[in-house]
LUMVEXGU-506413 format. One record per residue (C-alpha): x, y, z. Coordinates in steps of 0.25 Angstrom, whole numbers, plus 5000, padded with zeros to 4 digits. Layout:
BEGIN
XYZ/...
END
This chain:
BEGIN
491850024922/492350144916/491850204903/490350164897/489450094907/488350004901/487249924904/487749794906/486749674904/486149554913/485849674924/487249694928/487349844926/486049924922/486650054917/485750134909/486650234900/486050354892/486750404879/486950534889/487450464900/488350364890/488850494884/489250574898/489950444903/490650444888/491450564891/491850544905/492550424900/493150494891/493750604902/494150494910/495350454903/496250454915/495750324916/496950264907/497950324915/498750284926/498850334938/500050274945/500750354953/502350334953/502250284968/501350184963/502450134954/503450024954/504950034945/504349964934/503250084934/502149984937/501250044947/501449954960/500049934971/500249924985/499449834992/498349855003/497949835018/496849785023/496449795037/495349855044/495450005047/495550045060/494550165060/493750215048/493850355040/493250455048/491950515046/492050655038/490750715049/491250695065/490850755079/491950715084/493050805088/494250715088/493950695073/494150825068/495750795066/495650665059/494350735050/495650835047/496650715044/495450665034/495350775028/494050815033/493650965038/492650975047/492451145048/491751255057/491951395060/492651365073/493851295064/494151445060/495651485065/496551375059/497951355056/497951465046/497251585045/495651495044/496351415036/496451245037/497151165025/497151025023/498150935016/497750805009/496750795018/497350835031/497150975038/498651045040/498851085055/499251235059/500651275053/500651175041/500751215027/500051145015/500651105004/499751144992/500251014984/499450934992/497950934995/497851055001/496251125007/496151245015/495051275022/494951425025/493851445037/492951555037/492051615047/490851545041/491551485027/492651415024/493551395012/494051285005/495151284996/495351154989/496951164982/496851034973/495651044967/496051214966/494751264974/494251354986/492651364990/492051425004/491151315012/490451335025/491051335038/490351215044/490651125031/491651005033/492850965022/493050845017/494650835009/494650675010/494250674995/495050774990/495450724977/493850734972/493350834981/493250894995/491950895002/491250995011/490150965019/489150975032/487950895035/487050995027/487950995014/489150915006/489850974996/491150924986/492150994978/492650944967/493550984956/493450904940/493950904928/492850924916/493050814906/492350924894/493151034890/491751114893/491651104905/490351194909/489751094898/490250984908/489751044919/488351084913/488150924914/488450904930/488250854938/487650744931/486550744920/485850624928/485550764939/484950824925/484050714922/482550734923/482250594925/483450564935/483150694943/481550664945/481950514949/483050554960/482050664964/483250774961/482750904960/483751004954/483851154960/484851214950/485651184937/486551314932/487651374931/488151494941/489351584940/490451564952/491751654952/491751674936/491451514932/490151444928/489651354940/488651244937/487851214949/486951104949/485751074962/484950974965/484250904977/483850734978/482450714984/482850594995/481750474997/481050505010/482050455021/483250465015/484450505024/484950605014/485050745018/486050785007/485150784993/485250924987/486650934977/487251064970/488251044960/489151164957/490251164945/491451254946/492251244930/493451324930/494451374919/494851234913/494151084915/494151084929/492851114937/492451104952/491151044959/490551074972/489550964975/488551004985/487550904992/486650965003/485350945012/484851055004/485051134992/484251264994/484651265009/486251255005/486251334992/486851444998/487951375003/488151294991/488251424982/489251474992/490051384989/490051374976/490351514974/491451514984/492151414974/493451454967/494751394961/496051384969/497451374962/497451204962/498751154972/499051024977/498350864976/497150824982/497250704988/496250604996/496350595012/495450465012/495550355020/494850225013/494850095020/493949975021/493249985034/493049835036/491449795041/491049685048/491049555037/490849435041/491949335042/491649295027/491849425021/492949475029/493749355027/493349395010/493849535013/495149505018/495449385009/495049494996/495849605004/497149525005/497149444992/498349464983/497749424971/496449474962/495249404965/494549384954/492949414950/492149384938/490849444933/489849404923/488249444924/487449364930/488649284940/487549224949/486649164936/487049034929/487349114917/488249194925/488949084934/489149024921/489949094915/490849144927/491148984926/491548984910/492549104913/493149034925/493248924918/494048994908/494749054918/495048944927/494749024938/493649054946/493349204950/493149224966/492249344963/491149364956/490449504953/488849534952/487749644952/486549684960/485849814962/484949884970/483649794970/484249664969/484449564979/485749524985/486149394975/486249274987/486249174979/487249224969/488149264979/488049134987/488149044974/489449124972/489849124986/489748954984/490748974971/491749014978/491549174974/491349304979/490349404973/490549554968/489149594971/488849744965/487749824969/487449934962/486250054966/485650054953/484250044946/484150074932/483550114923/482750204932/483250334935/482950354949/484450334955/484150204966/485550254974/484650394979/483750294985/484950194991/485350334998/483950375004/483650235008/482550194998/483150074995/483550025008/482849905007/483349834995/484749854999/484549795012/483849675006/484949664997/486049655008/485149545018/485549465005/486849505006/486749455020/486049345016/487249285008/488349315019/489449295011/490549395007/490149484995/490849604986/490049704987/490149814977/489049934980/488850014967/490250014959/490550124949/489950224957/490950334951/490250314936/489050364928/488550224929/487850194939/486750264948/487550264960/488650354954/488850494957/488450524944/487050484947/486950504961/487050654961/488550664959/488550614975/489550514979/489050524992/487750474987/488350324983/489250334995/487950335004/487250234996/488350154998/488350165013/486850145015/486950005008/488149975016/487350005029/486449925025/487149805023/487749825037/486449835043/485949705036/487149645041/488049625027/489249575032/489849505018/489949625008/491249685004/490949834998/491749884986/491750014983/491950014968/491950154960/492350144944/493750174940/493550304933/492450394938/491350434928/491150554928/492550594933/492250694941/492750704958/491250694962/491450534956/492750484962/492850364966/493250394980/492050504981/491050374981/491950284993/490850235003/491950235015/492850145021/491550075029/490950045017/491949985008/492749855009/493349864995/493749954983/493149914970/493749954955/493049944943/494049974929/493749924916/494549914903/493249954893/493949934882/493650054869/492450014866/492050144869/493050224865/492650304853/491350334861/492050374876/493450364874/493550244883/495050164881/495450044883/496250024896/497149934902/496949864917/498049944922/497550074917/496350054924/496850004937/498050084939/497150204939/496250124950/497450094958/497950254959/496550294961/496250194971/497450164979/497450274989/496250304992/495650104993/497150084996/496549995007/495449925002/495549784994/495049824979/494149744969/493949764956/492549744955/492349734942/493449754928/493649694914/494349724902/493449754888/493949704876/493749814868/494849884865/496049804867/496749684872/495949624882/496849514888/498049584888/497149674898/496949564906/498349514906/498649664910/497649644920/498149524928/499649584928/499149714933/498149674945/499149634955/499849754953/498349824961/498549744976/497149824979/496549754969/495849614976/494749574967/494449594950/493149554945/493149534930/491949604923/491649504911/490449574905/490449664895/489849814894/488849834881/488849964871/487650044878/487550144866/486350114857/487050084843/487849964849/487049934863/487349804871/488549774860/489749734871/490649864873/491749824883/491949674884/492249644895/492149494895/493249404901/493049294894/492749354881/494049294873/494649194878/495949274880/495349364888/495149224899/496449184895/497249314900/496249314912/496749154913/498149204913/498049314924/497249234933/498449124934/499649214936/498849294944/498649164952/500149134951/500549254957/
END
């Protein structure tokens, strides 16, 4: 959910907010007005002007997206195709004078020109350095030879990297008019903390500013202590920050096995950094597609039916949907409704057990179960996802998914949602402004389901709407697992309603401003995969809450992606110490009568359709 995160009671989300941490969250919001706007392309439009959805296919790929590291030979052309340059002092001699250049991701032969309005890299190849000039995002730096290139992700960054060291290039736009002010608080004042730093066991090398071609740099270092054991190699982290003449500044990210044994390096390339007239678009040269695993004949059978659906299914949540208290009330608004929702949505986190009973009580309703797992432990500061990536807590998660075995039945399973946030700890934010950190957390859970033989889960993969903070290091795209991890794309956009606005400027917003945004953000890159809205509501602060949801209904089956909505009936309290635990977005459905009555309304004609 966008805006103001909040502890929610009865358990269901423990977020522990500071006045500082409210306060940094506040003015993000504030930049992230695009928000409101849509991004609907004149393609994408019909005559009336109403952007128009193209539906999807789902079959099994035939082969998978190939790994960015290969020995093998005959891979080095299709590595080319995706964008992915694998270098060494032997490549010298290309089609012009040491130089190679790639365009939207694919490298051009001997004897063709680019065209500088696309996505244009040259690679000039040196005897032991190379040199990388990056025209959309208006960069060059030199890199060693033996370093690969990664321009599959483009649009956020372009990575370079061996086995020893990983380092991403990014270019952002300051939300403060000062912006060295801005760039004195990066990269994120949770890596400044006393306390968090002594209970991650981060130990800091440098904080200060150095002086680059003329310009202030900000350069920031610090190595993560692994538990004994841990398969990480990769713990020691330099940020640098490049401002230039107006609100735009660059960042080189630069992970490696060891900061004092790459500190050279680093420095070399940070002082070989320099601005480029900016030409041409970036664009992606991703392929994303579910790699189907092996279900059982149950859950296969739920996949296809959700994947070829052509109407929204729809989902409910209220705390506590397994408790008596909680079943109950799912029955008064059904019976409101007269309809009875197919999915249901819950939480667990790290520690708790697999709910087998719940699950199979819903299971016997008729219902399938939005199961959330989220890597958290609050209030403690020590980050548990640190200990999920060196194997410390290996054991919990395995008994957690013999219980998923144990039930057998078809599942959604969403893996800590809202990843690009300042919410939660498995966020970029928190996890040393690494994506790569949640995608390996990821990825290990995964494996061990396999290896405990789940074979009735269906992943989501479910980032926030807006990224907070909204820089390129927290794209959405930056945190995708990959195709064998994923069976579905989740979205999560709320109406929050104004109750906020004098305090972070957050505005009211209809369900197409939100979705429409979602759709163009989304419908290159998950074009292939079916899409549930995992969780969504509408405040009632701040405007006309049924005419949202009439809106709502109308709108929908204009997004043919979209397979599954799950109604957040809840509410998010004021966290701010004058008003504490007073409701702030309410998000109830059936908190007026017309509220049910419009939901009523859409569910028939949708139904009649």
């Amino acid at each position: 959910m966008s805006g103001i995160k909040t502890a929610r009671p009865h358990g269901l989300r423990k977020y522990i907010y500071t006045v500082v941490i409210l306060s940094v969250v506040f003015v993000m919001c504030l930049s992230a007005t695009g928000c409101n706007t849509k991004y609907i392309s004149s393609e994408d439009q019909d005559e009336s002007g109403q952007p128009v959805y193209s539906g999807m296919s789902y079959e099994e790929p035939e082969e998978e997206m190939p790994d960015v590291e290969t020995d093998d030979p005959s891979q080095d052309a299709q590595d080319a195709e995706d964008g992915i340059e694998e270098t060494s002092q032997e490549a010298a001699g290309s089609s012009e004078k040491n130089s190679r250049y790639y365009q939207d991701g694919v490298l051009l032969t001997e004897g063709q020109s680019p065209n500088f309005e696309k996505d244009v890299k040259q690679i000039v190849l040196g005897s032991t350095e190379n040199r990388l000039v990056d025209y959309p995002k208006g960069y060059e730096l030199t890199y060693p030879g033996s370093m690969n290139l990664d321009f599959r992700y483009s649009p956020d960054f372009v990575r370079i990297y061996d086995e020893e060291m990983d380092v991403k290039v990014y270019r952002d736009t300051s939300w403060q008019s000062d912006v060295k002010e801005l760039l004195s608080g990066l990269p994120s004042p949770h890596f400044m903390d006393p306390t968090y730093i002594e209970a991650n066991r981060l130990t800091i090398h440098e904080d200060k500013w150095i002086q680059v071609n003329g310009k202030d740099v900000r350069v920031y270092s610090l190595t993560r202590t692994p538990a004994p054991g841990s398969p990480e190699v990769q713990n020691s982290y330099t940020y640098a920050y490049i401002p230039t003449e107006d609100r735009t500044y660059y960042s080189i990210y630069f992970r490696s096995t060891s900061f004092e044994t790459h500190k050279d390096t680093i420095y070399q390339i940070i002082e070989s950094f320099k601005t480029v007239e900016a030409r041409g678009q970036a664009v992606y040269s991703l392929n994303l597609e579910p790699v189907i695993p092996k279900w059982n004949e149950e859950t296969a059978a739920l996949y296809q039916k959700i994947c070829n659906s052509e109407e929204v299914i729809w989902g409910f949540f209220t705390p506590e949907p397994f408790s008596p208290k909680g079943k109950a009330k799912i029955q008064e608004v059904e019976a409101k409704l007269e309809f009875k929702f197919p999915v249901i949505m819950w939480y667990r986190y790290l520690g708790h057990e697999f709910p087998v009973q719940g699950m199979q009580e819903a299971y016997d309703e008729g219902r399938i179960v939005e199961l959330t797992y989220q890597i958290v432990a609050y209030p403690s500061p020590k980050n548990p996802n640190f200990e999920v990536l060196d194997g410390v807590r290996d054991d919990e998660i395995r008994a957690f998914a013999r219980q998923a075995k144990e039930f057998g039945h078809p599942f959604l399973f969403r893996l800590n949602n809202e990843m690009n946030s300042t919410w939660v700890p498995y966020a970029g934010h928190y996890c040393l402004c690494d994506p790569d950190i949640f995608i390996k957390v990821w990825q290990r859970i995964y494996r061990i389901f396999e290896e405990e033989g789940v074979n009735n889960a269906i992943w989501i993969f479910n980032p926030n709407d807006v990224s907070y903070p909204p820089r390129k290091y927290n794209s959405h795209v930056a945190y995708y697992p990959g195709n064998e991890y994923v069976q579905m794309i989740g979205l999560t956009g709320y109406n929050t309603g104004d109750y906020f606005q004098d305090y972070t400027g957050e505005k009211w917003r209809s369900f197409t401003e939100i979705y429409d945004r979602l759709w163009h953000l989304y419908k290159d890159l998950y074009a292939k995969f079916p899409w549930i809205i995992t969780e969504f509501a509408c405040s009632s602060v701040g405007g006309d809450k049924e005419a949202w949801i009439d809106e709502m209904f109308e709108n929908l089956p204009r997004y043919k992606n979209i397979k599954i909505a799950v109604w957040w009936s809840y509410y998010d309290p004021d966290p701010r110490p004058e008003s504490k635990g007073v409701p702030a977005r309410r998000y109830w459905l059936d908190e007026k009568p017309e509220y049910i009555e419009a939901f009523k309304r859409g569910l028939k004609k949708s139904q009649s359709r």
